[in-house]
C-alpha positions as CSV (number, residue, x, y, z in Angstrom):
1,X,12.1,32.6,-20.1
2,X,14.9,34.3,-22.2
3,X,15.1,37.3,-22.0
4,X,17.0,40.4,-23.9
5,X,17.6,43.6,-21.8
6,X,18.9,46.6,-23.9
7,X,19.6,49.4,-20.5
8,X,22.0,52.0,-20.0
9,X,24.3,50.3,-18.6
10,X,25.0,46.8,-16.3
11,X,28.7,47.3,-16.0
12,X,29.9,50.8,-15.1
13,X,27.9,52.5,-11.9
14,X,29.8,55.8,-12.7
15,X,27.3,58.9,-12.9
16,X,24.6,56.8,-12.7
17,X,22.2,54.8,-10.5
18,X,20.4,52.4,-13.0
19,X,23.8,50.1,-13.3
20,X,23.1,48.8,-9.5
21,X,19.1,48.5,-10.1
22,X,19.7,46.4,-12.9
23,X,21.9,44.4,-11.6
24,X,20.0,43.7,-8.3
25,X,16.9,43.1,-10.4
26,X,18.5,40.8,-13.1
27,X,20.6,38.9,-10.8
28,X,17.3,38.1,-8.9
29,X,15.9,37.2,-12.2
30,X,17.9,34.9,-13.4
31,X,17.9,32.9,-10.2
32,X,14.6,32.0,-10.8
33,X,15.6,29.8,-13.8
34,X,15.3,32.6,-16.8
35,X,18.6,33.2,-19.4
36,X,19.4,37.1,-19.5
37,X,21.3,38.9,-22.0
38,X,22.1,42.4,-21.2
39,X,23.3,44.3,-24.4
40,X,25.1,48.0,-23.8
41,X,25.9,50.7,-25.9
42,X,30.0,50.5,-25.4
43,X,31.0,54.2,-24.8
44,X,34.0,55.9,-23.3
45,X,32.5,57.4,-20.2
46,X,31.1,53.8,-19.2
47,X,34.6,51.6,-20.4
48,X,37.9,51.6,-18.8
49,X,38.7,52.1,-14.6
50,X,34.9,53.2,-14.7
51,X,33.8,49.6,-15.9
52,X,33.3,47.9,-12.4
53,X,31.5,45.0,-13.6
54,X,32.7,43.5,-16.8
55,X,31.6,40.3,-16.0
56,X,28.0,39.7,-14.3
57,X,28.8,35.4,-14.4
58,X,24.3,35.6,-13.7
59,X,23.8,36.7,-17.2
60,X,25.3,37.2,-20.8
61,X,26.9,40.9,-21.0
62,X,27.6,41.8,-24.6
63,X,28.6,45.3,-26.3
64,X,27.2,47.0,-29.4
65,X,28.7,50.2,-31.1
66,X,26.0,52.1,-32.7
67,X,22.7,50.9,-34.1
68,X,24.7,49.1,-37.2
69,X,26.2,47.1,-34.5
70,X,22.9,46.2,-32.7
71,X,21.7,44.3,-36.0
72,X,24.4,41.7,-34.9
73,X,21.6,41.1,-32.0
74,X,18.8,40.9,-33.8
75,X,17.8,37.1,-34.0
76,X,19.2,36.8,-30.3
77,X,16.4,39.6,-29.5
78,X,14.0,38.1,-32.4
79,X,13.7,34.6,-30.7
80,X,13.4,35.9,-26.8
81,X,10.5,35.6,-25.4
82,X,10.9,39.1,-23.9
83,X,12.8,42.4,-24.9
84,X,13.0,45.4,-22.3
85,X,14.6,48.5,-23.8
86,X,15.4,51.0,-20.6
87,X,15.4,54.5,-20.4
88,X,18.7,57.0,-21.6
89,X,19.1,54.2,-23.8
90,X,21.8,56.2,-26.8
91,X,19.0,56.3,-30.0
92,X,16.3,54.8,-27.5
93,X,13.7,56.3,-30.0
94,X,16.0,54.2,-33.4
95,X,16.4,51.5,-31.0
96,X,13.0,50.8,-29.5
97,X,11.7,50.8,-33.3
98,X,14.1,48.4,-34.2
99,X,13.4,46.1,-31.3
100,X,9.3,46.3,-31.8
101,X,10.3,45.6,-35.8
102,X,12.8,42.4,-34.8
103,X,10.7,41.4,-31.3
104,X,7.9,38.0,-31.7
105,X,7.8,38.1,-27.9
106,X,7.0,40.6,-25.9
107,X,8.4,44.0,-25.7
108,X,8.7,46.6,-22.7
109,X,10.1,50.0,-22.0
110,X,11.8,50.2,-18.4
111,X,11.2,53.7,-17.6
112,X,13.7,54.7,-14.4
113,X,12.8,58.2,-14.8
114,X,9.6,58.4,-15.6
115,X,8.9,62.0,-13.9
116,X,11.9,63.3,-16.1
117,X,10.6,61.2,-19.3
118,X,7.1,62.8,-18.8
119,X,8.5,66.2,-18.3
120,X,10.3,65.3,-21.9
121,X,7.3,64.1,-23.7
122,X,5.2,67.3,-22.5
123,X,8.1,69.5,-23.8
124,X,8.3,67.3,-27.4
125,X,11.9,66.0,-26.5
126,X,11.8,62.2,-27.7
127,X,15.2,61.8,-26.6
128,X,15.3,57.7,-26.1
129,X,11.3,57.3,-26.0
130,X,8.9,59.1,-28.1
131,X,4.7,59.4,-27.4
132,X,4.4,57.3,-31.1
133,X,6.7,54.3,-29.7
134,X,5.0,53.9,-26.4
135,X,1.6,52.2,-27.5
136,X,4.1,50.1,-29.1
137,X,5.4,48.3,-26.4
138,X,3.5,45.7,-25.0
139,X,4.3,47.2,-21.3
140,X,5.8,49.8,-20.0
141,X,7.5,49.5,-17.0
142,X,7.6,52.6,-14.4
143,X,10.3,54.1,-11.7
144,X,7.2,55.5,-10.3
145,X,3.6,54.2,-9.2
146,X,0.8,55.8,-7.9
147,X,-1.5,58.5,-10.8
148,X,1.5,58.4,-13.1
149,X,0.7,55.2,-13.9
150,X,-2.9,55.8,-15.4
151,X,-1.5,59.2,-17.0
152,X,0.6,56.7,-18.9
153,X,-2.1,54.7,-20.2
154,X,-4.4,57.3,-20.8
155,X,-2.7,60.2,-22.6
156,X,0.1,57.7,-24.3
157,X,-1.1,54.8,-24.7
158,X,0.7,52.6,-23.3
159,X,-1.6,49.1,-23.3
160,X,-0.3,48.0,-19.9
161,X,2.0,51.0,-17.4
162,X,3.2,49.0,-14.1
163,X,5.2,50.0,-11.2
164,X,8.1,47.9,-10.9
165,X,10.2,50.3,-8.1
166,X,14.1,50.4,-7.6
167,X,15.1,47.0,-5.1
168,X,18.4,46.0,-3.3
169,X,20.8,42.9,-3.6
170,X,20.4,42.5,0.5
171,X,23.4,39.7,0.2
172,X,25.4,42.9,-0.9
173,X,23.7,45.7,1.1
174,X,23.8,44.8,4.5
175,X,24.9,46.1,8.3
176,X,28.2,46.9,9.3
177,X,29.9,47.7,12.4
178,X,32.2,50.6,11.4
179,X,33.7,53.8,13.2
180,X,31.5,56.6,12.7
181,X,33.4,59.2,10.6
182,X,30.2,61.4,10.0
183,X,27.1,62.5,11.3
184,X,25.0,62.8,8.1
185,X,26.3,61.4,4.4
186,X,24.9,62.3,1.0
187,X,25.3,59.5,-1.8
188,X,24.2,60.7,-5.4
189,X,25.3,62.3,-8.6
190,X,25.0,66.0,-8.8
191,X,21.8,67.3,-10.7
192,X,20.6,71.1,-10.7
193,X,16.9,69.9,-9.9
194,X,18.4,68.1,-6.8
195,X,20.9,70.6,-5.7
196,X,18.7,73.2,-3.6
197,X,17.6,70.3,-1.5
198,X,21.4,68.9,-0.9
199,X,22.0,72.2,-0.1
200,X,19.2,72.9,2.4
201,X,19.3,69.8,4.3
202,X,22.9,69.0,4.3
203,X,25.1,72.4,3.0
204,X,23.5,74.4,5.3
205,X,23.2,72.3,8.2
206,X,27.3,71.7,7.7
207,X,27.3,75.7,7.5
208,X,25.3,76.1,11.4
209,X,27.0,73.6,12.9
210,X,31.0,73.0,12.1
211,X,31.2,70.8,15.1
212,X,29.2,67.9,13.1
213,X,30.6,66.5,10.3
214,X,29.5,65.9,7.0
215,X,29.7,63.5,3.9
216,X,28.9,63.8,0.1
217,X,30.0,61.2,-2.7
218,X,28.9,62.1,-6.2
219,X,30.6,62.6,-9.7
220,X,29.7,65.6,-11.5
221,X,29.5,68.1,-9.0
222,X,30.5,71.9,-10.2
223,X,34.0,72.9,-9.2
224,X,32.2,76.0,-8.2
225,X,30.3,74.7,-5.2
226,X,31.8,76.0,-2.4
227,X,31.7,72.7,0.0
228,X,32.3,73.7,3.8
229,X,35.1,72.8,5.6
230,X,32.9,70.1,7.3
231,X,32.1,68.5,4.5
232,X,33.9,65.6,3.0
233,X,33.9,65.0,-0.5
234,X,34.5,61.8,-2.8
235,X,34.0,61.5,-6.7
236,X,33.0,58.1,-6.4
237,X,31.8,55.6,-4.6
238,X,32.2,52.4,-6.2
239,X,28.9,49.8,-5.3
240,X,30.8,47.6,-3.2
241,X,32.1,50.4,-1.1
242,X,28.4,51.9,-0.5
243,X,27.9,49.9,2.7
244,X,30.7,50.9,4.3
245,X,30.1,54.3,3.3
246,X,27.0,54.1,4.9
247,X,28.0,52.3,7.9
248,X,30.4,55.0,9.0
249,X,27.7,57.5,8.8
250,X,25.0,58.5,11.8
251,X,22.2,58.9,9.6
252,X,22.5,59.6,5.6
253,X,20.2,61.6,3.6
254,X,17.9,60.6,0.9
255,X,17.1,63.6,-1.8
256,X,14.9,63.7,-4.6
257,X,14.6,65.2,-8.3
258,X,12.2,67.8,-8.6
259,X,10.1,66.1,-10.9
260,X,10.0,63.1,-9.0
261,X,8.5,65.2,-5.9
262,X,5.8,66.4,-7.7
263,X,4.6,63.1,-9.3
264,X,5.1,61.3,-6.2
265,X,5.6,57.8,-5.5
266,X,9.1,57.7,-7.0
267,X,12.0,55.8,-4.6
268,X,15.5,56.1,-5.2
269,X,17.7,52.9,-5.7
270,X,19.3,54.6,-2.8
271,X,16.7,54.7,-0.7
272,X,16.6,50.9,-0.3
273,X,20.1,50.3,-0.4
274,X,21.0,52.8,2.6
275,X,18.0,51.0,4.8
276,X,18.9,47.3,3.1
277,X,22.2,48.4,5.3
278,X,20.5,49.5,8.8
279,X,21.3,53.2,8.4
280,X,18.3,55.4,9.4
281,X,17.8,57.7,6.8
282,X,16.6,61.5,6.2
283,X,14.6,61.9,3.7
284,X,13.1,65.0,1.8
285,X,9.0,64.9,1.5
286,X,6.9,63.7,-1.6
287,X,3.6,62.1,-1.2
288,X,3.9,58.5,-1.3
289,X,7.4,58.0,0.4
290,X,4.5,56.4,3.5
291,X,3.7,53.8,1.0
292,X,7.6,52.2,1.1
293,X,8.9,53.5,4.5
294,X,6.7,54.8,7.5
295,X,7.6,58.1,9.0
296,X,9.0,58.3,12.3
297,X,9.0,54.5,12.6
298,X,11.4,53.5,9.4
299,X,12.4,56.5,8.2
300,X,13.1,60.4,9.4
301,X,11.3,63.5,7.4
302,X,13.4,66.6,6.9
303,X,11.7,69.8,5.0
304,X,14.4,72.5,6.6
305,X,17.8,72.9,7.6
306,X,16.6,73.0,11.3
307,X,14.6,69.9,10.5
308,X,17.7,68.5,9.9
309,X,19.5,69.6,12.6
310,X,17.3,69.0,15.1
311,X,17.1,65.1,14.5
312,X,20.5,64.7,14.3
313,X,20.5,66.3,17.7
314,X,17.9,64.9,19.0
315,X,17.7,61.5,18.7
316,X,19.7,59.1,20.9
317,X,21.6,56.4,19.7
318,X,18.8,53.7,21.1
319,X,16.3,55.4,18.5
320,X,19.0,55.6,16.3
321,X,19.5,52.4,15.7
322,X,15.8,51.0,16.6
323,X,15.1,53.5,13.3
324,X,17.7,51.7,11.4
325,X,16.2,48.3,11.7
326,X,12.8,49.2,11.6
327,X,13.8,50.5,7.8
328,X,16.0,47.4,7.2
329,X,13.2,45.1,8.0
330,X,10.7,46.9,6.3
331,X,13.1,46.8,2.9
332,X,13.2,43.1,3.7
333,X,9.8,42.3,3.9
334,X,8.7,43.4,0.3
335,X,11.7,45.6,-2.0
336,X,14.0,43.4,-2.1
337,X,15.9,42.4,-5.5
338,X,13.6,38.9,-5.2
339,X,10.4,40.3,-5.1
340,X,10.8,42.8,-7.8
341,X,12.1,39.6,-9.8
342,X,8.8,38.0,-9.3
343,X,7.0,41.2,-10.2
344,X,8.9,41.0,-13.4
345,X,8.2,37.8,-14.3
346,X,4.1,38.6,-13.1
347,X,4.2,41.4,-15.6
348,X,6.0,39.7,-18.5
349,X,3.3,36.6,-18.1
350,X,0.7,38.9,-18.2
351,X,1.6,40.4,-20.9
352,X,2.2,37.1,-22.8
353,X,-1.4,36.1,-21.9
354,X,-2.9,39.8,-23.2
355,X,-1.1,39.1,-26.6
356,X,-2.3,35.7,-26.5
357,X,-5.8,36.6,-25.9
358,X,-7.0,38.8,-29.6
359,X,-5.2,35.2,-31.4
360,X,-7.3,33.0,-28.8
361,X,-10.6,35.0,-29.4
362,X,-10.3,35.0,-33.5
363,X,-10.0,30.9,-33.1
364,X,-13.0,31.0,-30.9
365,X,-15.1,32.8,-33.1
366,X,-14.0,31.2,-36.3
């Protein structure tokens, strides 16, 4: 299968966390026998020291400036058998019209934020998706499962909305032995709908207890957050330093958009990375979390700041790291980079097959 991805971006993983998804998921991909092309808006914020992967060697990485550069693409995504346009996409609403106009095979829309898209569409934003392109697409691939998935179809159309979740590279995410330098770490780029939690379950946590210590990595962050002493801050945290990030740290903490807790069913990339790396996690609550992790078994629920403190006081290092593992195996057994590959390629047949079908019934009838 060859197949054209046109995403935010595959070789900077500054400010953002759909770099590392795709490249877990295309990597994975293209080890089952396919050709990928990634094409990327080049911008300034993405080129430069923030450009940590400017050559994938798993699939083609090329650059386009603007929509008049994309037309140099157009018979490379014209003669692919598939053409997945992703979400923040620069002129995603221009581009996906272009690439339904130049596709014959079939087209998809890779939705990573689909709470945040939905909350867009209700609002009559069509910043890189619009309610008239999505019946366009042949599928429409969701960050989140579970009801949203049905909303999709039903009130925009969409012929075909499947969950394909966040995964991890495991051959990249993976245990270390390291010192521990903290006692709970945050990894994530700042956003005001996700800053009350950080602040709840890890701010004031720091605050009550100076004698733990505490982690946060994250670009974007106001310069008037007033970070306690106990807290140690990074801008960045490059992907190939995320493990031992984790692996210094007790336990990290998993925090979620607002609009993602009230649809549900919507994992963070980091979510599988930190347990793809044996560190037992804390986790804010949102129905469906169950479905990837189990509770108290794989993963630790936090909805306070005494929640908080209370499990990192009160759990020994034996549950610790029996927690850890339980998570790491879990990951293993069915998110993984691989099985969201095959999910891909599942969804992309099937697809095939439903466009296939109208031609095949015509010749039938005729």
């Amino acid at each position: 299968m060859q197949l054209v991805v046109l995403g935010l971006s595959l070789s900077s993983s500054w400010g953002n966390g759909h770099a590392t998804t795709y490249r877990a998921l295309l990597k994975a991909f293209a080890a089952r026998g396919h050709a990928v092309t990634f094409l990327e808006r080049d911008v300034p914020w993405y080129s430069g020291p923030h450009r940590d992967l400017p050559d994938p060697g798993w699939c083609r990485l090329a650059f386009y400036e603007g929509l008049d550069g994309l037309r140099e693409h157009r018979a490379l995504i014209a003669r692919a058998d598939a053409a997945i346009v992703g979400s923040y996409v620069p002129d995603g609403v221009e581009l996906g019209r272009l690439v339904q106009g130049w596709a014959r095979g079939v087209t998809a829309f890779y939705d990573i934020d689909t709470p945040v898209t939905l909350g867009k569409l209700e609002r009559g934003e069509a910043e890189y998706v619009s309610a008239e392109l999505i019946p366009g697409y042949d599928l429409y691939l969701s960050f989140t499962g579970g009801p949203t998935l049905g909303l999709i179809e039903r009130r925009y159309g969409a012929p075909a909305a499947r969950a394909l979740y966040c995964s991890v590279d495991p051959d990249l995410y993976r245990p270390l032995r390291r010192e521990r330098r903290w006692d709970l770490s945050y990894l994530g780029t700042y956003s005001p709908d996700r800053q009350p939690a950080l602040d709840r379950l890890l701010l004031e946590p720091a605050r009550r207890r100076p004698d733990l210590r505490f982690a946060v990595a994250g670009p974007q962050y106001p310069d008037d957050i007033a970070w306690p002493e106990n807290v140690e801050r990074f801008e960045h945290v490059g992907p190939a330093d995320h493990p031992e990030f984790y692996a210094a740290s007790r336990f990290t903490l998993n925090v979620t958009r607002a609009d993602m807790v009230r649809a549900g069913w919507s994992p963070s990339v980091r979510l599988f990375e930190a347990a793809s790396c044996a560190v037992p996690i804390v986790s804010d609550v949102w129905e469906g979390l169950d479905d990837i992790l189990v509770p108290g078994r794989e993963i630790l629920l936090a909805r306070t700041s005494p929640d908080v403190t209370g499990l990192l006081d009160g759990t020994d290092e034996a549950a610790r790291r029996r927690i850890g593992e339980a998570g790491r195996a879990r990951i293993l057994s069915a998110h993984t980079a691989a099985h969201r590959a095959a999910e891909l390629e599942g969804f992309l047949r099937e697809a095939v097959a439903a466009r296939a079908a109208p031609a095949a019934a015509a010749v039938r009838a005729s």
